[in-house]
MARVODREN-971000 format. One record per residue: residue number from 1; chain; z, x, y of N, C-alpha, C, O in turn. Coordinates in Angstrom, 2 decimals, padded with zeros to 5 digits. Each point is the difference from the previous one (the first is absolute). Layout:
! MARVODREN-971000
REC  senu  gudren     n_pz     n_px     n_py    ca_pz    ca_px    ca_py     c_pz     c_px     c_py     o_pz     o_px     o_py
REC   NUM       A        Z        X        Y        Z        X        Y        Z        X        Y        Z        X        Y
...
This chain:
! MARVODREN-971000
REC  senu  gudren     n_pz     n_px     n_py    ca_pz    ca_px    ca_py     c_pz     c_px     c_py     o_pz     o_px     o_py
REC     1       A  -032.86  -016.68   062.99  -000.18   001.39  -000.35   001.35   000.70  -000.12   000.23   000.69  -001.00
REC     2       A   000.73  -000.85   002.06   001.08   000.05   000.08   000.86   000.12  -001.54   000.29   001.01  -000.63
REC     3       A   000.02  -002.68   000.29   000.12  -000.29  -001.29  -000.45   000.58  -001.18   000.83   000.32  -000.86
REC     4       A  -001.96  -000.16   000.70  -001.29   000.86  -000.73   001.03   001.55  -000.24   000.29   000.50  -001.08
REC     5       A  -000.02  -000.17   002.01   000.35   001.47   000.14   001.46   000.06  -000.77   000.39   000.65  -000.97
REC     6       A   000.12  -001.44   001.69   001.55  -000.18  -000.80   000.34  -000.50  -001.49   001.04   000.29  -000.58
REC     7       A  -002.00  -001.04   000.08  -000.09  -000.53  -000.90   000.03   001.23  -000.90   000.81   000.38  -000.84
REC     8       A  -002.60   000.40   001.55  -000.11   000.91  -001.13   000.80   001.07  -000.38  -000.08   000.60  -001.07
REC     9       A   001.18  -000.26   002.33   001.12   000.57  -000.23   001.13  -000.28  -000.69   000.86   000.86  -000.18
REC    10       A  -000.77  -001.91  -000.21   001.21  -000.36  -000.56   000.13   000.26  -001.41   000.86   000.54  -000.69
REC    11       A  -002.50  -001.35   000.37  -000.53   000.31  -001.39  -000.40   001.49  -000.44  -000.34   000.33  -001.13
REC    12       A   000.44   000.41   002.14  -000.63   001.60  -000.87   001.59   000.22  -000.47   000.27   000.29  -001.16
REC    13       A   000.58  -000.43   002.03   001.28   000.14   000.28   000.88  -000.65  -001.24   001.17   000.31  -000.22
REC    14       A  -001.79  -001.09  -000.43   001.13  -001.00  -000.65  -000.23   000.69  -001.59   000.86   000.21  -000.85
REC    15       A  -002.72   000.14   000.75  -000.78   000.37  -000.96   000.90   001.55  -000.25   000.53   000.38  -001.05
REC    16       A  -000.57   000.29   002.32   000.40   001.51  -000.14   001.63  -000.06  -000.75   000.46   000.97  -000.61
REC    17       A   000.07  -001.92   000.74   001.76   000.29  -000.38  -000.22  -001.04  -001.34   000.97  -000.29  -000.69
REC    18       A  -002.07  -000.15   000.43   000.30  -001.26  -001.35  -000.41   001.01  -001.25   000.23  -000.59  -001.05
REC    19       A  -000.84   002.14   000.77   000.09   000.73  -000.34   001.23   000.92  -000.66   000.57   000.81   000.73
REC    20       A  -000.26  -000.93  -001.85   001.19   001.03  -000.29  -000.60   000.55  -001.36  -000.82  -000.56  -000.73
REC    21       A   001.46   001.87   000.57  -000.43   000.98  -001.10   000.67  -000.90  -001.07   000.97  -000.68   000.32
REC    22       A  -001.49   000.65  -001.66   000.29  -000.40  -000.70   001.23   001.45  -000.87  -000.52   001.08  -000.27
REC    23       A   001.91  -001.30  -000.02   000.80   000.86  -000.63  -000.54   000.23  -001.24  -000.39  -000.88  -000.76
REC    24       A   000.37   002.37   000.52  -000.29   000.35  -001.67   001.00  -000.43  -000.99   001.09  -000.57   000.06
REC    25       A  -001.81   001.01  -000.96   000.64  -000.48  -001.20   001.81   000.56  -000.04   001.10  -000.55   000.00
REC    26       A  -001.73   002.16  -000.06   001.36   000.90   000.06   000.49  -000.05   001.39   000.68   000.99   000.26
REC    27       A  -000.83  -001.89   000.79   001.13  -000.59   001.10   000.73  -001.54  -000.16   000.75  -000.58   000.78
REC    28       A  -001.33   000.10  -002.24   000.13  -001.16  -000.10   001.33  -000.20  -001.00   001.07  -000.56   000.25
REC    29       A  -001.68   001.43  -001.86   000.77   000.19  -000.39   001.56   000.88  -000.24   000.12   001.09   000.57
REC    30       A   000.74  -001.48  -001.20   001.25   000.68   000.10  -000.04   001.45  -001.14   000.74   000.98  -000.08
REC    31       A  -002.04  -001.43  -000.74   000.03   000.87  -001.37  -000.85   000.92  -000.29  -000.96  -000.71  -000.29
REC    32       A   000.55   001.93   000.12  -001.09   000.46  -000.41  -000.44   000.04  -001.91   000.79  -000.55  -000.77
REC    33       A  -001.85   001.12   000.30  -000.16   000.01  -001.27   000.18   001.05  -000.46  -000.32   000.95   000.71
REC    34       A   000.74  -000.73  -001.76   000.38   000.93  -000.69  -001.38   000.26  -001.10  -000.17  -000.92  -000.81
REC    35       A  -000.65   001.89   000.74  -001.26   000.53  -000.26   000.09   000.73  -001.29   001.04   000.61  -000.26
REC    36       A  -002.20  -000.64  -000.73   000.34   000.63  -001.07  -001.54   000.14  -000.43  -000.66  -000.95  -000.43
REC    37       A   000.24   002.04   000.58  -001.10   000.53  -001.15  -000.39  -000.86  -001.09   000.85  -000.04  -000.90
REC    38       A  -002.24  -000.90   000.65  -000.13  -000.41  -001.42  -000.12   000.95  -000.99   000.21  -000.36  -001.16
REC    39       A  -000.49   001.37   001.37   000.00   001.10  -001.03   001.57   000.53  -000.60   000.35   000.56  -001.04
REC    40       A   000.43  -001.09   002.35   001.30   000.45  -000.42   000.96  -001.24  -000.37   001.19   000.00  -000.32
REC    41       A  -001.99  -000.96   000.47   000.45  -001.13  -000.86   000.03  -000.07  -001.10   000.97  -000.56  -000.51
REC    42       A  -002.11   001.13  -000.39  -000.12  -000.31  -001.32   001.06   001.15  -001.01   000.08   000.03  -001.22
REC    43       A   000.35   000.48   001.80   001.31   001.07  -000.17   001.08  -000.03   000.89   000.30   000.98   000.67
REC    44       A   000.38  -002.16  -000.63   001.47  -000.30   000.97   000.35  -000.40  -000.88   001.00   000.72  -000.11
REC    45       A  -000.96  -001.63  -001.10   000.89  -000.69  -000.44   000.57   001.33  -001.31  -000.70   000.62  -000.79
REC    46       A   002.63  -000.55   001.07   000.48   000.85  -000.95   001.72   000.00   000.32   000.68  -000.37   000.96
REC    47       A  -000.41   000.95  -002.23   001.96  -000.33  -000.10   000.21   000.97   000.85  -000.65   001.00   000.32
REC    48       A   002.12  -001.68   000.17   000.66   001.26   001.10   001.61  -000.44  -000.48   000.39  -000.83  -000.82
REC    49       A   000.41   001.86   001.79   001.42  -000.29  -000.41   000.21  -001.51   000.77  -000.47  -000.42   001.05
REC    50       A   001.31  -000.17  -001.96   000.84  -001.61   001.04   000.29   000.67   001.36   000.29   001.18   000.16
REC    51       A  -000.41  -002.16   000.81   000.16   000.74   001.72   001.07  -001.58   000.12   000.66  -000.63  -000.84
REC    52       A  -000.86   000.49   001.99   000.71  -001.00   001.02  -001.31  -000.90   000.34  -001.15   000.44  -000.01
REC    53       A   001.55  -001.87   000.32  -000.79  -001.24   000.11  -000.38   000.61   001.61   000.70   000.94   000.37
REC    54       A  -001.33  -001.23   000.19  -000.60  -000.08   001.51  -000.47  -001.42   000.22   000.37  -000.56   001.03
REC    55       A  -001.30  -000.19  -002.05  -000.27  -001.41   000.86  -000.61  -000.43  -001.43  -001.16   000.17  -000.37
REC    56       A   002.48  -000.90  -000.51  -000.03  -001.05  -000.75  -000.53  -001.03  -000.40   000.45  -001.09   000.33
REC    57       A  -001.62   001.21  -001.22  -000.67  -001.26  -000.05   000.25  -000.84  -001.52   001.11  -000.01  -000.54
REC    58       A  -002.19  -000.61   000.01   000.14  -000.18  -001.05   000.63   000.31  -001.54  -000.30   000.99  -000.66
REC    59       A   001.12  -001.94   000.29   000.86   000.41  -001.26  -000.46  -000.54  -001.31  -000.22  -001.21  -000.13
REC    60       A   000.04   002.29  -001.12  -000.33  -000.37  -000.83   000.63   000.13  -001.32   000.15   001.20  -000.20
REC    61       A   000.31  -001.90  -000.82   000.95   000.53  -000.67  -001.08  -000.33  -002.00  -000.45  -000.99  -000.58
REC    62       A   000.55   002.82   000.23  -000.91  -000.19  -001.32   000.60   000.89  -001.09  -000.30   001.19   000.05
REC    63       A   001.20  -001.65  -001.11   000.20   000.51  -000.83   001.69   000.39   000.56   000.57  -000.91   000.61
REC    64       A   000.10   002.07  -000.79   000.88   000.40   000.86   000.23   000.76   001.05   000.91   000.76   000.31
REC    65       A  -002.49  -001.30   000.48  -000.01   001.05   001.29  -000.32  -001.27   001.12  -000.66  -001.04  -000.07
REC    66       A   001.42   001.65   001.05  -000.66  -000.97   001.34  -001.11   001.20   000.75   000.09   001.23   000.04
REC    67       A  -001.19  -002.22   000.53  -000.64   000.39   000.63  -000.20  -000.37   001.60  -000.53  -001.04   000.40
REC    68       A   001.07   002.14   000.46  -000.14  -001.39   001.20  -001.16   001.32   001.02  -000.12   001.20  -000.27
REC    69       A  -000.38  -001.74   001.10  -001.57   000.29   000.65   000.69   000.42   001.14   000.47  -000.84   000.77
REC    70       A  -000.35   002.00  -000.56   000.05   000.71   001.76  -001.24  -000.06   000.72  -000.88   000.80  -000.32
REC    71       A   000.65  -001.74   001.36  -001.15  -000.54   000.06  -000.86   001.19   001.14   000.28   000.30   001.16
REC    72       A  -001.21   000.08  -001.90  -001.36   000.54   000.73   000.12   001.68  -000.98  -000.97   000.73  -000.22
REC    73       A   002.55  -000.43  -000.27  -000.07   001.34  -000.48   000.07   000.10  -001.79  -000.72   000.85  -000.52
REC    74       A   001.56  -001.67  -000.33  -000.11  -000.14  -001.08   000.90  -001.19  -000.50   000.27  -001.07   000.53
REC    75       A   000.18   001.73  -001.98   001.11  -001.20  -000.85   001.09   001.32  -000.24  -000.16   001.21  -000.13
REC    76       A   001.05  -001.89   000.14   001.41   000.34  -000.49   000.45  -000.54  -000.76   000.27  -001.19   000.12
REC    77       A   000.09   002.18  -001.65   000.31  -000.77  -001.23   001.37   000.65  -000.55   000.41   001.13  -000.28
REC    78       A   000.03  -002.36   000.26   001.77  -000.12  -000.76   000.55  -000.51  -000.90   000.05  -001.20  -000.27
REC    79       A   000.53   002.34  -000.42  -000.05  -000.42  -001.43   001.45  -001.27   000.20   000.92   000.14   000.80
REC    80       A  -001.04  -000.96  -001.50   000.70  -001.26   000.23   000.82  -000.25  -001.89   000.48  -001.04  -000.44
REC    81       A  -000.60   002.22  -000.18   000.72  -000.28  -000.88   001.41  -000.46  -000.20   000.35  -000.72  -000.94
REC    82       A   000.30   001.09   001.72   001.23  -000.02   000.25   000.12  -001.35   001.44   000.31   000.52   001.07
REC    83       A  -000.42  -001.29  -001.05  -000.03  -001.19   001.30   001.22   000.49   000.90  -000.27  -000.04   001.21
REC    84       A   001.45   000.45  -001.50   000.92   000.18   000.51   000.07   001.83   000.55   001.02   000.54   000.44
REC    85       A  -002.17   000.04  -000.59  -000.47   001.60   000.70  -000.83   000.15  -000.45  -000.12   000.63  -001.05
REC    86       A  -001.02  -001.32   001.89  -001.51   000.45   000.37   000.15   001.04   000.54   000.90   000.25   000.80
REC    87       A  -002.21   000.90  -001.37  -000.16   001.27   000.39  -001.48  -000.04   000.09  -000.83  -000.28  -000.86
REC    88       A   000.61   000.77   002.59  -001.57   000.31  -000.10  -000.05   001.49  -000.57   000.67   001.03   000.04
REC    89       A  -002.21  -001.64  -000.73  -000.47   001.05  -000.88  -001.15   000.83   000.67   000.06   001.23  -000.01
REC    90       A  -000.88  -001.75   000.47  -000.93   000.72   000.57  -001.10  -000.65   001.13   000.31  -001.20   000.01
REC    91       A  -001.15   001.35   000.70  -000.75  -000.32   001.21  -001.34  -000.15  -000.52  -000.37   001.12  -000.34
REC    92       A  -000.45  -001.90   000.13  -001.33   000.38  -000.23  -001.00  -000.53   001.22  -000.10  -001.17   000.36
REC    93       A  -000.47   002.11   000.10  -000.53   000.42   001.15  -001.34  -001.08   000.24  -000.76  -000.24  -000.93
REC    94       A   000.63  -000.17   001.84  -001.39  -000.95  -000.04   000.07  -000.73   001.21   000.51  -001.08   000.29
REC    95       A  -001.58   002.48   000.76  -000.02  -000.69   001.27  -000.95  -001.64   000.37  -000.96  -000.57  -000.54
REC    96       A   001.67   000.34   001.49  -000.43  -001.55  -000.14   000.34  -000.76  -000.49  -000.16  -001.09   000.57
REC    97       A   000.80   001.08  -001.78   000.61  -001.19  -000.75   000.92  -001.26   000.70   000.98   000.24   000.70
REC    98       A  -001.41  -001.47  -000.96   000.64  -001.09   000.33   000.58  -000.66  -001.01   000.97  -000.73   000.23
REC    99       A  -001.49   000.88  -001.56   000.50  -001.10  -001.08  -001.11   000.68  -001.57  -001.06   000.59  -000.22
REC   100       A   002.31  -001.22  -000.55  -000.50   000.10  -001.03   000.55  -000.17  -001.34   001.22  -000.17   000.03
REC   101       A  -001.77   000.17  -001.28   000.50  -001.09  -000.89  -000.25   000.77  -001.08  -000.57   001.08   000.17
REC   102       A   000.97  -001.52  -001.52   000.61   000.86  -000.83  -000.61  -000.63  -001.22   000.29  -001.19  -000.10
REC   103       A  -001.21   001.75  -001.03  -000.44  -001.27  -001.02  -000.33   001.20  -001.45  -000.94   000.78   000.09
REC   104       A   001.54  -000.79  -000.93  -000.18   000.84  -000.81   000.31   001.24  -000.18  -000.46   000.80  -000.82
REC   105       A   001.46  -000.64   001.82   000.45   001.94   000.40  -001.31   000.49   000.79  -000.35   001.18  -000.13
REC   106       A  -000.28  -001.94   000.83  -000.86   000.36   000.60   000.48  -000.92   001.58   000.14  -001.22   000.00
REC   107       A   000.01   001.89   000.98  -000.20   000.23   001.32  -001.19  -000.43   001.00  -001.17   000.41  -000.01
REC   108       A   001.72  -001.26   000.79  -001.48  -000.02   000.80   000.13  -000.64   001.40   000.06  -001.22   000.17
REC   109       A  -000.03   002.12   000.81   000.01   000.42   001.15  -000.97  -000.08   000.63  -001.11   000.15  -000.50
REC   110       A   001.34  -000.46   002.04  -001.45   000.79   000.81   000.43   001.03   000.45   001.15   000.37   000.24
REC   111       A  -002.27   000.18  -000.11   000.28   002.28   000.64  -000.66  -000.71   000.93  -001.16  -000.25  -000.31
REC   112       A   001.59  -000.23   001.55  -001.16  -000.60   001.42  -000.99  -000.78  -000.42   000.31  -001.18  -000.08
REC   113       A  -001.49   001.46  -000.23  -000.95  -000.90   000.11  -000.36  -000.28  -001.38  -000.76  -000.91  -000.32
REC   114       A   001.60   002.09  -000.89  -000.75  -000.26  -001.10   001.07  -000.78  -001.05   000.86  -000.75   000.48
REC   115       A  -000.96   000.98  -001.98   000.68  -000.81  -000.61   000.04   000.74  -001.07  -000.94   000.07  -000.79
REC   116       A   002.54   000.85   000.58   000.51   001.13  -000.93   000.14  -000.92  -001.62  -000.12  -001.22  -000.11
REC   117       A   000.29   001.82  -000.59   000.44  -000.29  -001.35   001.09   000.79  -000.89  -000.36   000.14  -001.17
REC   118       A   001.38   000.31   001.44   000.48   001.24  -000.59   000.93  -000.48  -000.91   000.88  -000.85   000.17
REC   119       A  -001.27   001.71  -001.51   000.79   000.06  -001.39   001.73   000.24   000.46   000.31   001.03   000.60
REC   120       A   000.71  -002.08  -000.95   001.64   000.45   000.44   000.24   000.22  -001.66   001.14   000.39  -000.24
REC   121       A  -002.05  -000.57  -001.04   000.88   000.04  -000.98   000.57   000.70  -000.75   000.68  -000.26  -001.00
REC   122       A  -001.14   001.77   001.78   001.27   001.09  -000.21   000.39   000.57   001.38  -000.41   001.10   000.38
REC   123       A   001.25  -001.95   000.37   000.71   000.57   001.04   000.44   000.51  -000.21   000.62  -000.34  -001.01
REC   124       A  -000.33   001.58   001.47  -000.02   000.16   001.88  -001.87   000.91  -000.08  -000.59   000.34   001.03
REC   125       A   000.12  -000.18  -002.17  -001.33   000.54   000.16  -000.92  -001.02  -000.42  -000.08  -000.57  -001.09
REC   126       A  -000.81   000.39   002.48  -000.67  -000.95   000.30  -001.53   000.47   000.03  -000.41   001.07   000.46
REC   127       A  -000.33  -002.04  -001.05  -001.67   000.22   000.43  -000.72  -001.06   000.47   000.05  -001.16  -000.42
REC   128       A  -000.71   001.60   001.29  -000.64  -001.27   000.99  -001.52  -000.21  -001.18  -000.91   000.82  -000.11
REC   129       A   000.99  -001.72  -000.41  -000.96  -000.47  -000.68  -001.34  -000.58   000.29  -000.83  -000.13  -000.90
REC   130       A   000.56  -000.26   002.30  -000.55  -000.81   000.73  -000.09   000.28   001.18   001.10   000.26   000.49
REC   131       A  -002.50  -000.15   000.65   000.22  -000.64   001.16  -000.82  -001.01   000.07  -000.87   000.11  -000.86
REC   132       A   000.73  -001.36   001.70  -000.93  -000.23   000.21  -000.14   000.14   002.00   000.84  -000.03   000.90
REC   133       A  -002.24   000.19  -000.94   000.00   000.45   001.42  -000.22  -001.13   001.19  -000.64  -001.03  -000.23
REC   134       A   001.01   001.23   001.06  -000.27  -000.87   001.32  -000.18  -001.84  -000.39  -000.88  -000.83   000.19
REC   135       A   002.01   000.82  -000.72   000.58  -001.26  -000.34   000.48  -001.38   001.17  -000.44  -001.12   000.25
REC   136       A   001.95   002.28   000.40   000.10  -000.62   000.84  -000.06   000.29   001.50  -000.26   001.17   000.26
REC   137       A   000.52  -002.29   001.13  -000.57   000.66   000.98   001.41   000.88   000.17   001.06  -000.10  -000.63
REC   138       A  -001.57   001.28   002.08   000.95   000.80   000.75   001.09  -001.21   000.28  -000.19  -001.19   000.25
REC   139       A   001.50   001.99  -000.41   000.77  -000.93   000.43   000.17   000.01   001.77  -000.37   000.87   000.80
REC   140       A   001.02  -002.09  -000.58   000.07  -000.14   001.32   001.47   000.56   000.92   001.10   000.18  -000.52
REC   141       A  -001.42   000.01   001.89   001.22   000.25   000.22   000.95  -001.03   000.20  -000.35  -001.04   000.54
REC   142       A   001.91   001.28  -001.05   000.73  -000.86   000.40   000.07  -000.75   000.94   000.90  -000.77  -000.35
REC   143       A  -001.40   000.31   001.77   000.09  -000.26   001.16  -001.39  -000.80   000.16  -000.37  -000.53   001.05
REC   144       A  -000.61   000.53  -002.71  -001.08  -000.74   000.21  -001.30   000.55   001.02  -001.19  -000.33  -000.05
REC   145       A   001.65   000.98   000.67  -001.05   000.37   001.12  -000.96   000.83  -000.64  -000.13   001.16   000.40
REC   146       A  -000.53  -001.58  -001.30  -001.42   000.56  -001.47  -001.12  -000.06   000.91  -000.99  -000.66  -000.32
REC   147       A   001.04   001.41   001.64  -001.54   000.67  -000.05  -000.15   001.27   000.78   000.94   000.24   000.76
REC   148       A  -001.99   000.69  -000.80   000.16   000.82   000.76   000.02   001.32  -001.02  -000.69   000.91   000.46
REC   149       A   001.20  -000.67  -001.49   000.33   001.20  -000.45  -001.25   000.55  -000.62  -000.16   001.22  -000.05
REC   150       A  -000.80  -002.10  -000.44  -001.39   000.91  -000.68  -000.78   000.63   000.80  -000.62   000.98  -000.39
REC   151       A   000.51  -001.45   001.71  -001.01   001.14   000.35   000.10   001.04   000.70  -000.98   000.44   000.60
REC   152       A   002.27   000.18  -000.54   000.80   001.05   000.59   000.13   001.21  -001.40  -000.13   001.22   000.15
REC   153       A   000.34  -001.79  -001.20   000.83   000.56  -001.11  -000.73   000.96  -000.86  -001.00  -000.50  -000.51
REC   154       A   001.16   001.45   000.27  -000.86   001.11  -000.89  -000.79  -000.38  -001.41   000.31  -000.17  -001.18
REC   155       A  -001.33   000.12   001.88  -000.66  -000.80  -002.17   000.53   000.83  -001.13   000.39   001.16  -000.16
REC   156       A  -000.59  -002.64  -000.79   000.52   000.16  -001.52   001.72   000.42   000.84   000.39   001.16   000.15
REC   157       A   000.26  -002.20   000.23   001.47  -000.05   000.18   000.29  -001.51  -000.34  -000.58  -001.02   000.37
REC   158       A   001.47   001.18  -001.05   000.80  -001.24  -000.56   001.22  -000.43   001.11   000.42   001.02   000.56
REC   159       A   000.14  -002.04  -000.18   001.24  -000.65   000.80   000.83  -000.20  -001.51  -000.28  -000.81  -000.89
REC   160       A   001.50   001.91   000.90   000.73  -000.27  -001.30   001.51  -000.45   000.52   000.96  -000.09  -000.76
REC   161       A  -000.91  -000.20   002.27   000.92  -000.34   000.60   000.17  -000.27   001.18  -001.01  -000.33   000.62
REC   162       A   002.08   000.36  -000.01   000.20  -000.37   001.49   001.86   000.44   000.67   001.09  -000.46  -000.36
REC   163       A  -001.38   001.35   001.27   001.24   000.06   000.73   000.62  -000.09   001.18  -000.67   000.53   000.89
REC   164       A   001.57  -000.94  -000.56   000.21  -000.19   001.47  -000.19   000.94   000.89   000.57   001.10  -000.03
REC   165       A  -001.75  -001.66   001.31   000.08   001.41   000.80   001.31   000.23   000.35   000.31   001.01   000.62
């Protein structure tokens, strides 16, 4: 009985501390998402003045312009006529963007989840010709740690990015 008693103590005991809270998402990860209206998606993509690179992605080179992908905010395009003084020309805006490719003076990007089309063949005035919608998935955060953010997040919100807490 003795035994009996101790036993069952050990085990409530071992049960009570083999218990731990599982950490949330946002204690897990380093990044939060950067949120965007689908309604205000389908009106983000547009020219702005050339700025400064922040986080460099993909390079594309069409005609005498390079195109290289500031990744999650737009493209930055430079006119490359001159190889020996490239001058950026202008920013075209397109949250979410990771990549994108160039086929006919036509443009084609993802805006986050969807898949832009925009006329370059009278730059610097551009028309988005195309969306198609909910193409691809939310992107993930850098750090991989992809779960947790939908059922916290305000409906009809898009993940058009990610930044370090």
């Amino acid at each position: 009985m003795k035994y009996m008693r101790i036993t069952a103590i050990f085990i409530i005991a071992l049960l009570a501390t083999s218990f731990s809270r599982e950490p949330s998402f946002e204690e897990m990860s380093a990044y939060k998402p950067v949120l965007l209206k689908k309604s205000d998606l389908a009106v983000s993509v547009f020219m702005m003045e050339a700025k400064e690179f922040e986080n460099p992605g993909k390079i594309y080179l069409y005609g005498s312009n390079i195109y290289i992908v500031d990744l999650y905010k737009g493209i930055h395009v430079i006119d490359n006529a001159d190889p020996y003084n490239p001058q950026k020309t202008g920013f075209l805006h397109i949250p979410g963007v990771m990549d994108l490719a160039i086929r006919d003076s036509v443009l084609y990007a993802d805006n986050a989840i969807d898949l832009v089309s925009v006329d370059i063949r009278n730059y610097p005035q551009i028309e988005v010709i195309d969306r198609t919608q909910d193409v691809f998935p939310e992107p993930s955060p850098p750090d991989l740690i992809g779960f947790g953010w939908n059922y916290r997040r305000p409906e009809n919100t898009v993940i058009v990015g990610w930044v370090k807490k």
